[in-house]
DSSP file (Angstrom, degrees, kcal/mol; ACC not computed):
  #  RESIDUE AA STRUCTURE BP1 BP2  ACC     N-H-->O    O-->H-N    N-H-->O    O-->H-N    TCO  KAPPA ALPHA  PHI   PSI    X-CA   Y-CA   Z-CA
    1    1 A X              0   0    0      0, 0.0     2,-0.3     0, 0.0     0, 0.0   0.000 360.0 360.0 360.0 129.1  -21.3  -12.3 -109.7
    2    2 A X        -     0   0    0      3,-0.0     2,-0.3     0, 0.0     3,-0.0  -0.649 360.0-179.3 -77.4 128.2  -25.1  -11.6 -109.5
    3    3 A X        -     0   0    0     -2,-0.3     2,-0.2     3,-0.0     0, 0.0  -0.901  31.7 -86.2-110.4 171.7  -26.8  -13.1 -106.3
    4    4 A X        -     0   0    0     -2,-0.3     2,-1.0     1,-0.1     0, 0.0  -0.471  38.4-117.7 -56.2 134.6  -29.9  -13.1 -105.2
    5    5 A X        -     0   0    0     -2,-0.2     2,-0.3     9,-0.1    -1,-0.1  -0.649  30.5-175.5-120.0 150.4  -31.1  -10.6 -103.3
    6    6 A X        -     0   0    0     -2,-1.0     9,-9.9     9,-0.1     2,-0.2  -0.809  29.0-109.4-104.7 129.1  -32.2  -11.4  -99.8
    7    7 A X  B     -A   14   0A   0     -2,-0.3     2,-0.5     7,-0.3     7,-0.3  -0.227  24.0-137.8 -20.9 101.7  -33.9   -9.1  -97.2
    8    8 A X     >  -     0   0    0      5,-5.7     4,-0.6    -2,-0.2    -1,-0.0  -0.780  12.9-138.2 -83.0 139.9  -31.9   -8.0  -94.3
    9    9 A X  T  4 S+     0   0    0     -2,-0.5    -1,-0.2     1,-0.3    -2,-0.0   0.897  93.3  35.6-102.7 -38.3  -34.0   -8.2  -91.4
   10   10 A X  T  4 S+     0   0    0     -3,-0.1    -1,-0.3    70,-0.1    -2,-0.0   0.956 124.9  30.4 -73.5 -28.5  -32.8   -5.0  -89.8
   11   11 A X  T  4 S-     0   0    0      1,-0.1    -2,-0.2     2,-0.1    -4,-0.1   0.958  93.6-131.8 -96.0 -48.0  -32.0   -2.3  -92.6
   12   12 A X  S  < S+     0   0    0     -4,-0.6    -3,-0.1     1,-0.1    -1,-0.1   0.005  73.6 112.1 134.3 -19.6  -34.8   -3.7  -95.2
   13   13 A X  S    S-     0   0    0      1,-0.2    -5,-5.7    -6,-0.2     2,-0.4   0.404  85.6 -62.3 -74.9-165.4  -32.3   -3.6  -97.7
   14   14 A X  B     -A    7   0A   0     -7,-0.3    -7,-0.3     1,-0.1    -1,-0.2  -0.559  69.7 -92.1 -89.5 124.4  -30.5   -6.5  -99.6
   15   15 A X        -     0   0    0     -9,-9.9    -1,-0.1    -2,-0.4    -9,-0.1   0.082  40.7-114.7 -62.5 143.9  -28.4   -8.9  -97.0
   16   16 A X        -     0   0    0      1,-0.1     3,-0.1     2,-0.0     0, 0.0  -0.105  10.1-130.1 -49.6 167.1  -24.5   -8.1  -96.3
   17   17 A X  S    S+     0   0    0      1,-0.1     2,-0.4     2,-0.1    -1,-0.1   0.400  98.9  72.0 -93.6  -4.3  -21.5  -10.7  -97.5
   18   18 A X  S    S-     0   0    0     47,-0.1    47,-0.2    45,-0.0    -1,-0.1  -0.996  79.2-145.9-148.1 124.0  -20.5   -9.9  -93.6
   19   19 A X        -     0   0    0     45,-0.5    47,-2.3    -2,-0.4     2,-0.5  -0.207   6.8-134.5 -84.7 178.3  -22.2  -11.2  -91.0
   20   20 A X  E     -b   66   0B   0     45,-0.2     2,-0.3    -2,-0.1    47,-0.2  -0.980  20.3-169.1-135.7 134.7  -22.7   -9.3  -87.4
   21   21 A X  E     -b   67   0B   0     45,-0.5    47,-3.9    -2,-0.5     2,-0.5  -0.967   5.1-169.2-121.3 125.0  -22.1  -11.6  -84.0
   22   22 A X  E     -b   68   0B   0     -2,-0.3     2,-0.6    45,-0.2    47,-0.2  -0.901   3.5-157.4-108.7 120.5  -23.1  -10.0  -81.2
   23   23 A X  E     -b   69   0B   0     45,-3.4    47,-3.8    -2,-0.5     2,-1.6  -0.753  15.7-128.8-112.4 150.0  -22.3  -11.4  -77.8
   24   24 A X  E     +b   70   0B   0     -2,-0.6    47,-0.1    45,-0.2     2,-0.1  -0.629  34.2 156.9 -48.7  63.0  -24.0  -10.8  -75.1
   25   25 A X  E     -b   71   0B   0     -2,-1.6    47,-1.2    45,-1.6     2,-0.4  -0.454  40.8-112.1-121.7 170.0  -22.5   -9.5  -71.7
   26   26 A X    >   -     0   0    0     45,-0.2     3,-3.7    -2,-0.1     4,-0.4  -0.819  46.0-101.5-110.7 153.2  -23.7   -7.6  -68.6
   27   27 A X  G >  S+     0   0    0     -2,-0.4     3,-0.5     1,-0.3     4,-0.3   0.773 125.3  59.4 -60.1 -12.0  -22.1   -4.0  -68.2
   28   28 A X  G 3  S+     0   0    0      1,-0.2     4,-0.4     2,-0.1     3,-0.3   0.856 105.3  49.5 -95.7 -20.3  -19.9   -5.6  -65.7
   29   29 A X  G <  S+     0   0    0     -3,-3.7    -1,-0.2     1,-0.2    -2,-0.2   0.226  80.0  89.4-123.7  54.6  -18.6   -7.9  -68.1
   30   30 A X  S X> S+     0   0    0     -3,-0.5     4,-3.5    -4,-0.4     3,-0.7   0.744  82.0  54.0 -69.8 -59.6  -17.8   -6.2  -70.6
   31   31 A X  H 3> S+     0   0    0     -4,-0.3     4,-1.2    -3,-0.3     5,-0.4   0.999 108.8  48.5 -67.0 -63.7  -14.3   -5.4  -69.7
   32   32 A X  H 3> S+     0   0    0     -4,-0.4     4,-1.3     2,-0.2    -1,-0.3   0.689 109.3  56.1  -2.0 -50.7  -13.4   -8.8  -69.2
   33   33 A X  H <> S+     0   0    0     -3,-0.7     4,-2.8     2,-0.2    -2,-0.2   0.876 105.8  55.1 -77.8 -52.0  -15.1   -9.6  -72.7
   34   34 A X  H  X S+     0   0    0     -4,-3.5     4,-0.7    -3,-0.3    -2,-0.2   0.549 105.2  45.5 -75.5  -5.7  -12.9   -7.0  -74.2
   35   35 A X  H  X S+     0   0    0     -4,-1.2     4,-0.7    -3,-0.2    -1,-0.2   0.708 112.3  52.2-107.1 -25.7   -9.4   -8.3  -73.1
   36   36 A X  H  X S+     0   0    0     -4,-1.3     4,-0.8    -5,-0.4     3,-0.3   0.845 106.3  52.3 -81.1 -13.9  -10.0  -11.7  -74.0
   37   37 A X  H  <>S+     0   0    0     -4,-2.8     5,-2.1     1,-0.3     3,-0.3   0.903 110.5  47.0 -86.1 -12.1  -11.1  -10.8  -77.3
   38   38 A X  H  <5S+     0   0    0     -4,-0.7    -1,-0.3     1,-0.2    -2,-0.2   0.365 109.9  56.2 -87.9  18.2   -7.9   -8.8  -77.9
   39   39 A X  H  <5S+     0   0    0     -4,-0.7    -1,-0.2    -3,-0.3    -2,-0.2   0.498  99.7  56.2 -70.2 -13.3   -6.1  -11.7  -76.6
   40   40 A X  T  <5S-     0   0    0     -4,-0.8    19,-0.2    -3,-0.3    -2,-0.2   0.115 126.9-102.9-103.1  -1.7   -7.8  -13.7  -79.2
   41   41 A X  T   5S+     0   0    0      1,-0.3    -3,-0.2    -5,-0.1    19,-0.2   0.581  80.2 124.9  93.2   2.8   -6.3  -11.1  -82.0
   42   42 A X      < -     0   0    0     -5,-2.1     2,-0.5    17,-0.1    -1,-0.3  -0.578  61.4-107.3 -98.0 157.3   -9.5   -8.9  -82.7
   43   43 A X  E     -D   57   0C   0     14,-1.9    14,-3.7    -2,-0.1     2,-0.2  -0.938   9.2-130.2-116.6 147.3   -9.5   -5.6  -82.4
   44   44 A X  E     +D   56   0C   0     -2,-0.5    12,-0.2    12,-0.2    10,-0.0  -0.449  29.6 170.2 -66.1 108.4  -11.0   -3.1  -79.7
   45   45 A X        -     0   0    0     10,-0.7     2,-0.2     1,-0.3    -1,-0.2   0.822  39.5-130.5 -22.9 -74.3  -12.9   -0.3  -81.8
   46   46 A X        -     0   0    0      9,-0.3     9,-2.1     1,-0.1    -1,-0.3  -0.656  49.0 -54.6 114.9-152.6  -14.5    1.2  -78.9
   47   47 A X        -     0   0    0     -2,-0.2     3,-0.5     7,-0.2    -1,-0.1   0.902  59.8-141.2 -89.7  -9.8  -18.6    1.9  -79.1
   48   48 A X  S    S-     0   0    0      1,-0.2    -1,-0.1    -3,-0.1    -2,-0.1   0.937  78.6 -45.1  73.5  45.3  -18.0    4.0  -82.5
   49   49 A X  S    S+     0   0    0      1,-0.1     2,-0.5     0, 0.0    -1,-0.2   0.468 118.3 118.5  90.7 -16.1  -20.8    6.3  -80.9
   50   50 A X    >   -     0   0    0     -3,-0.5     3,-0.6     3,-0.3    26,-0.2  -0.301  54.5-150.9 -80.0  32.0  -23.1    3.4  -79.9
   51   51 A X  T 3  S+     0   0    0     -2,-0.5    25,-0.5     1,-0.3    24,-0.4   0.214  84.9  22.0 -28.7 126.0  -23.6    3.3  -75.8
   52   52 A X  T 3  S+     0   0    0     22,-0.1    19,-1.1     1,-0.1     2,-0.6   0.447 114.8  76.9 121.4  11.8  -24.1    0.0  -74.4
   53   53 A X  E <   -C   70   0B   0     -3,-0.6     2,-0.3    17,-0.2    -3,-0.3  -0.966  59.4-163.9-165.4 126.1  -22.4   -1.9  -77.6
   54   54 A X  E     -C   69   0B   0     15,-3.1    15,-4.0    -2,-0.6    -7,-0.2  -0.936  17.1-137.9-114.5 135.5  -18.2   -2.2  -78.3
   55   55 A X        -     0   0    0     -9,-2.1   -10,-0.7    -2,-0.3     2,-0.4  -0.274  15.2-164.9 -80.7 174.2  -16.7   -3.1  -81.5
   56   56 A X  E     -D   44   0C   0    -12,-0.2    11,-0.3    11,-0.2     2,-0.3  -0.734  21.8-139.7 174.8 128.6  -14.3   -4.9  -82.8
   57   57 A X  E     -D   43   0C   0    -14,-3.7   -14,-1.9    -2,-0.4     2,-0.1  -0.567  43.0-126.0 -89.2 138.9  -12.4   -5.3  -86.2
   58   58 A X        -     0   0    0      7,-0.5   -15,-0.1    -2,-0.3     6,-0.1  -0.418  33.7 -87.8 -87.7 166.8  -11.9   -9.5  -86.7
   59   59 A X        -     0   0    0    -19,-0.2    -1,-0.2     4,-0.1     6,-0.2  -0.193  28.5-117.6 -79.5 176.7   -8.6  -10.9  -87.3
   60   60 A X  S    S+     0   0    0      1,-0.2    -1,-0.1   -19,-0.2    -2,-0.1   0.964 111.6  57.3 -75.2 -23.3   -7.3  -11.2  -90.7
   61   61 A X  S    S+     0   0    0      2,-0.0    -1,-0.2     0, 0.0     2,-0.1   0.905  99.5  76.3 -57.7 -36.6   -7.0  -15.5  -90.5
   62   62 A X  S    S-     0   0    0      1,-0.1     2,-0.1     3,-0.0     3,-0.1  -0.463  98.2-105.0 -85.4 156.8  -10.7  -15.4  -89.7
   63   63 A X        -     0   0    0      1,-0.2     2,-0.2    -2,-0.1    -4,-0.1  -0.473  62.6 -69.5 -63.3 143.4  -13.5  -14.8  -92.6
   64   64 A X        +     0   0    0     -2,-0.1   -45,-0.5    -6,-0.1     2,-0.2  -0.287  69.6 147.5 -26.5  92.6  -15.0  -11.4  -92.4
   65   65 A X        -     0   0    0     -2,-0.2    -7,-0.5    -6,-0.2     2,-0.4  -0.777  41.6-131.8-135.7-177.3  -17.0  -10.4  -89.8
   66   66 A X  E     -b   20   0B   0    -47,-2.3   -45,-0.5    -2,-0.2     2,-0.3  -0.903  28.3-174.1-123.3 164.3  -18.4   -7.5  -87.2
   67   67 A X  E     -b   21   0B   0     -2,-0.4     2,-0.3   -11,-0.3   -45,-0.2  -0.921   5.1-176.1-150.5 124.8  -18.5   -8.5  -83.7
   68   68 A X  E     -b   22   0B   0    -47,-3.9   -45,-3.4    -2,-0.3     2,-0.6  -0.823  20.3-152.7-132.7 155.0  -20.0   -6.4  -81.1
   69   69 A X  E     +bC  23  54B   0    -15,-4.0   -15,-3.1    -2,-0.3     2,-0.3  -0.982  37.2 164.2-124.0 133.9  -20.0   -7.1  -77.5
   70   70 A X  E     -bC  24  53B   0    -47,-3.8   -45,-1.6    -2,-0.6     2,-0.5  -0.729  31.6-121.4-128.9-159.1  -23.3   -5.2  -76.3
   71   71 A X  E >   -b   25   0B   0    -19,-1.1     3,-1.6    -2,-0.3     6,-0.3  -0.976  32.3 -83.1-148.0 160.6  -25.1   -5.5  -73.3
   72   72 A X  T 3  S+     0   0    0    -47,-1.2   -45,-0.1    -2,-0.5     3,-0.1  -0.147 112.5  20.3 -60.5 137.3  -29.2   -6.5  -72.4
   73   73 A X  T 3  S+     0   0    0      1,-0.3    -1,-0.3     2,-0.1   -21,-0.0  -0.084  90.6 129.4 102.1 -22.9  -31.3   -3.6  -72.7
   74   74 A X    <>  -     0   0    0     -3,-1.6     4,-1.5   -22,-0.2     5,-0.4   0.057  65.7-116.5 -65.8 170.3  -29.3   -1.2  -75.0
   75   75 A X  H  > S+     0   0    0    -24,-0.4     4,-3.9     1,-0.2     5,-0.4   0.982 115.4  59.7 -66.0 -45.6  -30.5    0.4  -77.8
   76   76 A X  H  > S+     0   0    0    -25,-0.5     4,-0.8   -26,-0.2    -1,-0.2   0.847 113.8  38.3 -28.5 -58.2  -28.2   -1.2  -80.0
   77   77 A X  H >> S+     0   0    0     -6,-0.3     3,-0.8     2,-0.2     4,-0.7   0.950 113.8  54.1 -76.0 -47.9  -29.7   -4.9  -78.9
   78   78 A X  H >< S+     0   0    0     -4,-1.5     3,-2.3     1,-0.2    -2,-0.2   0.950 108.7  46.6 -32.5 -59.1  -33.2   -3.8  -78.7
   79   79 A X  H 3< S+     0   0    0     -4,-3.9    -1,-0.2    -5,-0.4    -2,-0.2   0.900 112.5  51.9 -73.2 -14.7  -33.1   -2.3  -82.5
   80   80 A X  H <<        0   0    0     -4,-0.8    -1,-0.2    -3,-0.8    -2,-0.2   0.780 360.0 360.0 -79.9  -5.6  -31.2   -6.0  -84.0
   81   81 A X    <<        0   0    0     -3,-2.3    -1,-0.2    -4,-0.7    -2,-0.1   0.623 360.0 360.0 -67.9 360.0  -34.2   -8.0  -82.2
């Protein structure tokens, strides 16, 4: 199937079929962030090289996403602004 293609605001390129959630935490609650979201069935990645921003592969029941837990001020949130 052809779509249209649509600008992705970060790479410049054509947008992904999978969106990226980032949520938002302060370095202290981060860990916290990260055991209720493997209680919630996602899994922990780690920062995959990234300081300031943890991954995490979605469960299979849910549609296809990235999910990042980052935290204010890292480079990671800065470059998605």
């Amino acid at each position: 199937m052809n779509r249209p293609c649509r600008k992705h605001r970060n790479s410049g390129g054509c947008r992904k079929p999978i969106i990226d959630i980032d949520v938002v935490k302060s370095a202290a609650g981060v860990p916290k962030a990260i055991k209720a979201l493997e209680e919630a069935g996602y899994k922990h990645l780690g920062d995959l090289g990234i300081t300031g921003r943890e991954a995490f592969e979605s469960p299979t029941d849910l549609p296809a996403h990235h999910l990042y837990v980052v935290v204010p001020g890292s480079r990671e949130r800065t470059c998605a602004m």
